[in-house]
C-alpha positions as CSV (number, residue, x, y, z in Angstrom):
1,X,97.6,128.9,104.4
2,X,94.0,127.8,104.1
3,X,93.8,123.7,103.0
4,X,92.5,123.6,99.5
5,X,89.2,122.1,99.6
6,X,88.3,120.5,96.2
7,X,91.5,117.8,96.8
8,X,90.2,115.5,99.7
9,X,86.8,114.0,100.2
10,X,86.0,114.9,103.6
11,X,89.3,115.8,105.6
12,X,91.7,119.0,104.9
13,X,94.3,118.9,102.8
14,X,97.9,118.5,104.7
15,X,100.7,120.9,104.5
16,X,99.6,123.2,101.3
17,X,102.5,124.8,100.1
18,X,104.0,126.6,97.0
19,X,105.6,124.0,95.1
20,X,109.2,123.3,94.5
21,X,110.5,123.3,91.1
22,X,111.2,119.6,90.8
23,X,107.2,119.0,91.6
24,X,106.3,121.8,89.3
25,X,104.9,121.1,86.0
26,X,102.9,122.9,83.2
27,X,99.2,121.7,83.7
28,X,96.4,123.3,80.9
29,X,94.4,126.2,82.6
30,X,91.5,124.6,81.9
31,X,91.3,120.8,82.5
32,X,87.7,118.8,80.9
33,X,84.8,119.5,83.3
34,X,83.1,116.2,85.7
35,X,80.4,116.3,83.4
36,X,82.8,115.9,80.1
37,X,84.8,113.0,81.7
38,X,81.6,111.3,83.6
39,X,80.4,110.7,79.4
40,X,83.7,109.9,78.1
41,X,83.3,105.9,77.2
42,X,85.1,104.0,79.5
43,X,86.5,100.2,78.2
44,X,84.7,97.4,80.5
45,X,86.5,95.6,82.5
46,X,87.7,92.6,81.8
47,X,86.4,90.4,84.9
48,X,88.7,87.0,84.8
49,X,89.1,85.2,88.1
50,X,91.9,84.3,89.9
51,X,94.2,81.1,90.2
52,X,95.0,81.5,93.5
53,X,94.3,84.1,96.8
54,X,96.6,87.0,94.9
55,X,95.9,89.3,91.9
56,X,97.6,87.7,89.4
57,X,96.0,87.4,86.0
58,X,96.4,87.5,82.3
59,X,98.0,90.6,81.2
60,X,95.5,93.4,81.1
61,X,92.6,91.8,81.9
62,X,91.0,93.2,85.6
63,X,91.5,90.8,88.5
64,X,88.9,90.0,90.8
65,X,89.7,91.1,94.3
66,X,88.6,88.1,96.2
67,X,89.3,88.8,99.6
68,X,91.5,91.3,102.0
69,X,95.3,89.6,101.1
70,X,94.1,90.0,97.5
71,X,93.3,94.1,98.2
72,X,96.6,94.0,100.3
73,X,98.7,92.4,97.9
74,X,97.1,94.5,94.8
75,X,97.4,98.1,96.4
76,X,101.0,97.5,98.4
77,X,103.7,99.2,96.8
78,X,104.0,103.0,95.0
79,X,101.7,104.2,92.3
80,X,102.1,107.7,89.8
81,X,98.6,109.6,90.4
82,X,96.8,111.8,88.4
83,X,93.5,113.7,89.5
84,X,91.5,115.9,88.3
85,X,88.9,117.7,90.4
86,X,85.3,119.9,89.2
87,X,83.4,121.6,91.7
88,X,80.3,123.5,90.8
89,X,79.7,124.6,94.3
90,X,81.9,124.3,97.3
91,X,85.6,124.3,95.5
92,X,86.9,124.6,92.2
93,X,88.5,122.9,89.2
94,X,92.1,121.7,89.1
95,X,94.6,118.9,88.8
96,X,96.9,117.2,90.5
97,X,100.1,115.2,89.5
98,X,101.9,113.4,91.9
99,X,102.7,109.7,93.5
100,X,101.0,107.5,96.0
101,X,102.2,104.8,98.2
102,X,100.7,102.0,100.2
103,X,102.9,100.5,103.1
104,X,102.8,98.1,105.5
105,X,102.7,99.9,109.2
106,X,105.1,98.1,111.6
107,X,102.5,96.7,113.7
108,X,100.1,94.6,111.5
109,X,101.0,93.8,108.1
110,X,97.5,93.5,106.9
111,X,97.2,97.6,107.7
112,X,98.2,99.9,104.9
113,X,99.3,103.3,105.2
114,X,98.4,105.3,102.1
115,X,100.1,108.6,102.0
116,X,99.3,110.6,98.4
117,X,101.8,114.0,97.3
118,X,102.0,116.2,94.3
119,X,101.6,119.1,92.9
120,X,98.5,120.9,92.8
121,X,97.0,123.3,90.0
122,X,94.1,125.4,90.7
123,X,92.3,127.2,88.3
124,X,92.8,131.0,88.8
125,X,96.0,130.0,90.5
126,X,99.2,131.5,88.6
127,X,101.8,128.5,90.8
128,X,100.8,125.2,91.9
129,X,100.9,124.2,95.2
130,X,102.2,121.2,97.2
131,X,99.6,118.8,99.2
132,X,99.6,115.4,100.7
133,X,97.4,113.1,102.6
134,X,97.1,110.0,104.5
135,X,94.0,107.3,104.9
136,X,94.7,103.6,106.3
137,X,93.3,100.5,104.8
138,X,92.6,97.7,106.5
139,X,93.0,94.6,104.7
140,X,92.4,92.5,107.8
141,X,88.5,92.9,107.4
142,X,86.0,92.0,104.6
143,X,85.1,93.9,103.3
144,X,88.1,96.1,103.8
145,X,87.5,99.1,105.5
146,X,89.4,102.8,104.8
147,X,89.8,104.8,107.8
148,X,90.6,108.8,108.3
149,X,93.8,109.2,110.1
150,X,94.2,111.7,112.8
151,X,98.0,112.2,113.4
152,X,99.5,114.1,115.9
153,X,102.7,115.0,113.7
154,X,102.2,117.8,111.3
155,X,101.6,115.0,108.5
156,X,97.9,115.9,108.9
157,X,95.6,118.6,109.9
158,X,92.6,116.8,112.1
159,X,89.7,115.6,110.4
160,X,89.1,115.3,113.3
161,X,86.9,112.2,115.4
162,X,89.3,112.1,118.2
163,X,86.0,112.1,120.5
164,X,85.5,108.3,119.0
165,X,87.7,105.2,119.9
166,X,90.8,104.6,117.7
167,X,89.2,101.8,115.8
168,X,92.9,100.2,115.6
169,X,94.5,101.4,119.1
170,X,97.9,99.7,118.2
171,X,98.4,102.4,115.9
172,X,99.9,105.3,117.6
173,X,97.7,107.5,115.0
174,X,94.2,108.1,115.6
175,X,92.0,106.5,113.3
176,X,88.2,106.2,112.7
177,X,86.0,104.8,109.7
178,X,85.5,106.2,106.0
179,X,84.5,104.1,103.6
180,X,84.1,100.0,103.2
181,X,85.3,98.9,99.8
182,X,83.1,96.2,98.9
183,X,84.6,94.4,96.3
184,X,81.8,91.4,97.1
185,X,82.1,87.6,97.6
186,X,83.1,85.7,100.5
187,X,86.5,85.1,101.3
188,X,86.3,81.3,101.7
189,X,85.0,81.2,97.8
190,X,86.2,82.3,94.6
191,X,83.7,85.3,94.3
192,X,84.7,89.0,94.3
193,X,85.1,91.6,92.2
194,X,87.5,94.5,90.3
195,X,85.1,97.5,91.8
196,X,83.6,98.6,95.0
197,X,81.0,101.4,94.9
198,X,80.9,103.4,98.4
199,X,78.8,106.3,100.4
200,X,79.8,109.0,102.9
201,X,77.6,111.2,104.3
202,X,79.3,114.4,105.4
203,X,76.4,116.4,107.2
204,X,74.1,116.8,104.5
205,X,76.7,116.6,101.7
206,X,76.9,113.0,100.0
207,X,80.2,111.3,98.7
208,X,79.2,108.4,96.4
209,X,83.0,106.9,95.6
210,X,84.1,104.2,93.2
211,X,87.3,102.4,93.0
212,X,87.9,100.7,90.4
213,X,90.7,98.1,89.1
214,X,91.7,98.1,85.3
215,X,94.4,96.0,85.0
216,X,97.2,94.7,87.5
217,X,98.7,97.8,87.3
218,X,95.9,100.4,86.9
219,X,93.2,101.4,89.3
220,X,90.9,104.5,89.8
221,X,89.4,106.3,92.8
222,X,86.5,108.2,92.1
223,X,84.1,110.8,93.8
224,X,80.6,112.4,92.9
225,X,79.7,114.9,95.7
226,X,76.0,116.3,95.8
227,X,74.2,118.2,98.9
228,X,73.5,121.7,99.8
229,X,77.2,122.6,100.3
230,X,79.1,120.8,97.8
231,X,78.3,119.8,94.0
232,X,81.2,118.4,91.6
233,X,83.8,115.5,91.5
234,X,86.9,114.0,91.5
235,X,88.7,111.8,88.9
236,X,91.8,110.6,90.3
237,X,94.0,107.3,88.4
238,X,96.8,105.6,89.4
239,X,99.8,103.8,87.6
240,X,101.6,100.8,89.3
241,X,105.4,102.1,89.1
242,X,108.5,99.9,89.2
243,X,110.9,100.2,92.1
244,X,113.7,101.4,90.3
245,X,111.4,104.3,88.5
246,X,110.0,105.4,92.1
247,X,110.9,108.4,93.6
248,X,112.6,109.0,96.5
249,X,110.3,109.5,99.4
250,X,113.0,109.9,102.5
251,X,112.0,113.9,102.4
252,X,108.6,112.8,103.3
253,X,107.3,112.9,106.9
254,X,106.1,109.6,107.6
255,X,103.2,109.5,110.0
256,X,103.5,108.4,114.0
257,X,103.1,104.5,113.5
């Protein structure tokens, strides 16, 4: 089946599939359009600083990422994701419900794996269909850097840029550069930030992304395509979830580490 184009800035969807019943959910035909949500009012953040080199903060205010253990401890663990996509040109509208996890790879513990599954509703679409994806975030630099990961498993389609040097080799999964997140400051002082604005070109098609930290346990990932070939957006949250709420990801093929 043909990767669904309006879920991933950039790189294929993996693995589209019809979706089980235990992913399937009733999503409205007709979710609000970019334009809709981009004028929806959005609450400020709340930009308190840190005690000490972690995220912890008053309860719902927005921590200030200070530096890459900050981003690493923030972001490690599972998350309940929610996304809704609005293409003009180049894709379509949808959403997506599903989970997200960020995990330490065995190599370097600064190095995040983030693998993102759910169920996928397309406008026009009578059943929803199954997708995932993986990026890796590397914590180790500042500002952190996301990278594309080309896997040789069938977690992943190829993005592909396995003509470039693995930037981290160790890995046994190719991977090459994305996006920076720069959350600002320097990591030897208590500067920083709770958002990082981003750009990726994409031949002549430009990704301007936005993550953005609510609260401890609330963070979204934005996209606003524009170019010749592409026109919409993405709105995609994401809920920090207990351990003992988190679903069981052993059926998931975890990539090549």
């Amino acid at each position: 089946m043909s990767p669904v184009s309006p879920l991933s800035p950039v790189s294929p969807v993996s693995r589209v599939s019809p979706v089980s019943k235990s992913l399937s959910k009733s999503v409205p035909t007709r979710s609000p359009s970019w334009a809709e949500r981009a004028q929806a009012p959005k609450p400020k953040p709340n930009l308190l600083g840190l005690k000490g080199p972690g995220v912890e903060a008053m309860a719902g205010a927005a921590p200030r990422l200070i530096n890459g253990e900050a981003v690493r401890a923030f972001l490690l663990g599972r998350w309940a994701m929610s996304k809704t996509f609005d293409y003009r040109i180049g894709g379509g509208r949808g959403t997506m419900e599903g989970f997200a996890t960020f995990t330490e790879t065995p190599q370097r513990c600064d190095v995040l794996m983030y693998e993102e599954r759910g169920a996928v509703q397309l406008e026009g679409l009578a059943k929803p269909v199954e997708a995932y994806r993986l990026y890796c975030f590397n914590t180790g630099r500042w500002p952190v850097e996301v990278y594309f990961v080309d896997d040789d498993a069938k977690t992943q389609r190829s993005v592909t840029k396995k003509h470039l040097p693995s930037i981290l080799p160790e890995l046994a999964c190719h991977t090459s550069f994305f996006v920076p997140l720069p959350f600002g400051g320097v990591p030897s002082e208590q500067s920083g930030s709770s958002e990082a604005c981003f750009n990726h070109l994409c031949i002549e098609d430009l990704y301007s992304g936005q993550l953005l930290v609510r609260s401890p346990d609330l963070f979204e990932w934005n996209w606003s395509v524009t170019g010749p070939h592409k026109d919409g957006g993405i709105i995609c949250s994401y809920r920090r979830m207990a351990e003992a709420t988190a679903p069981d990801s052993s059926g998931l093929t975890p990539p090549r580490l």
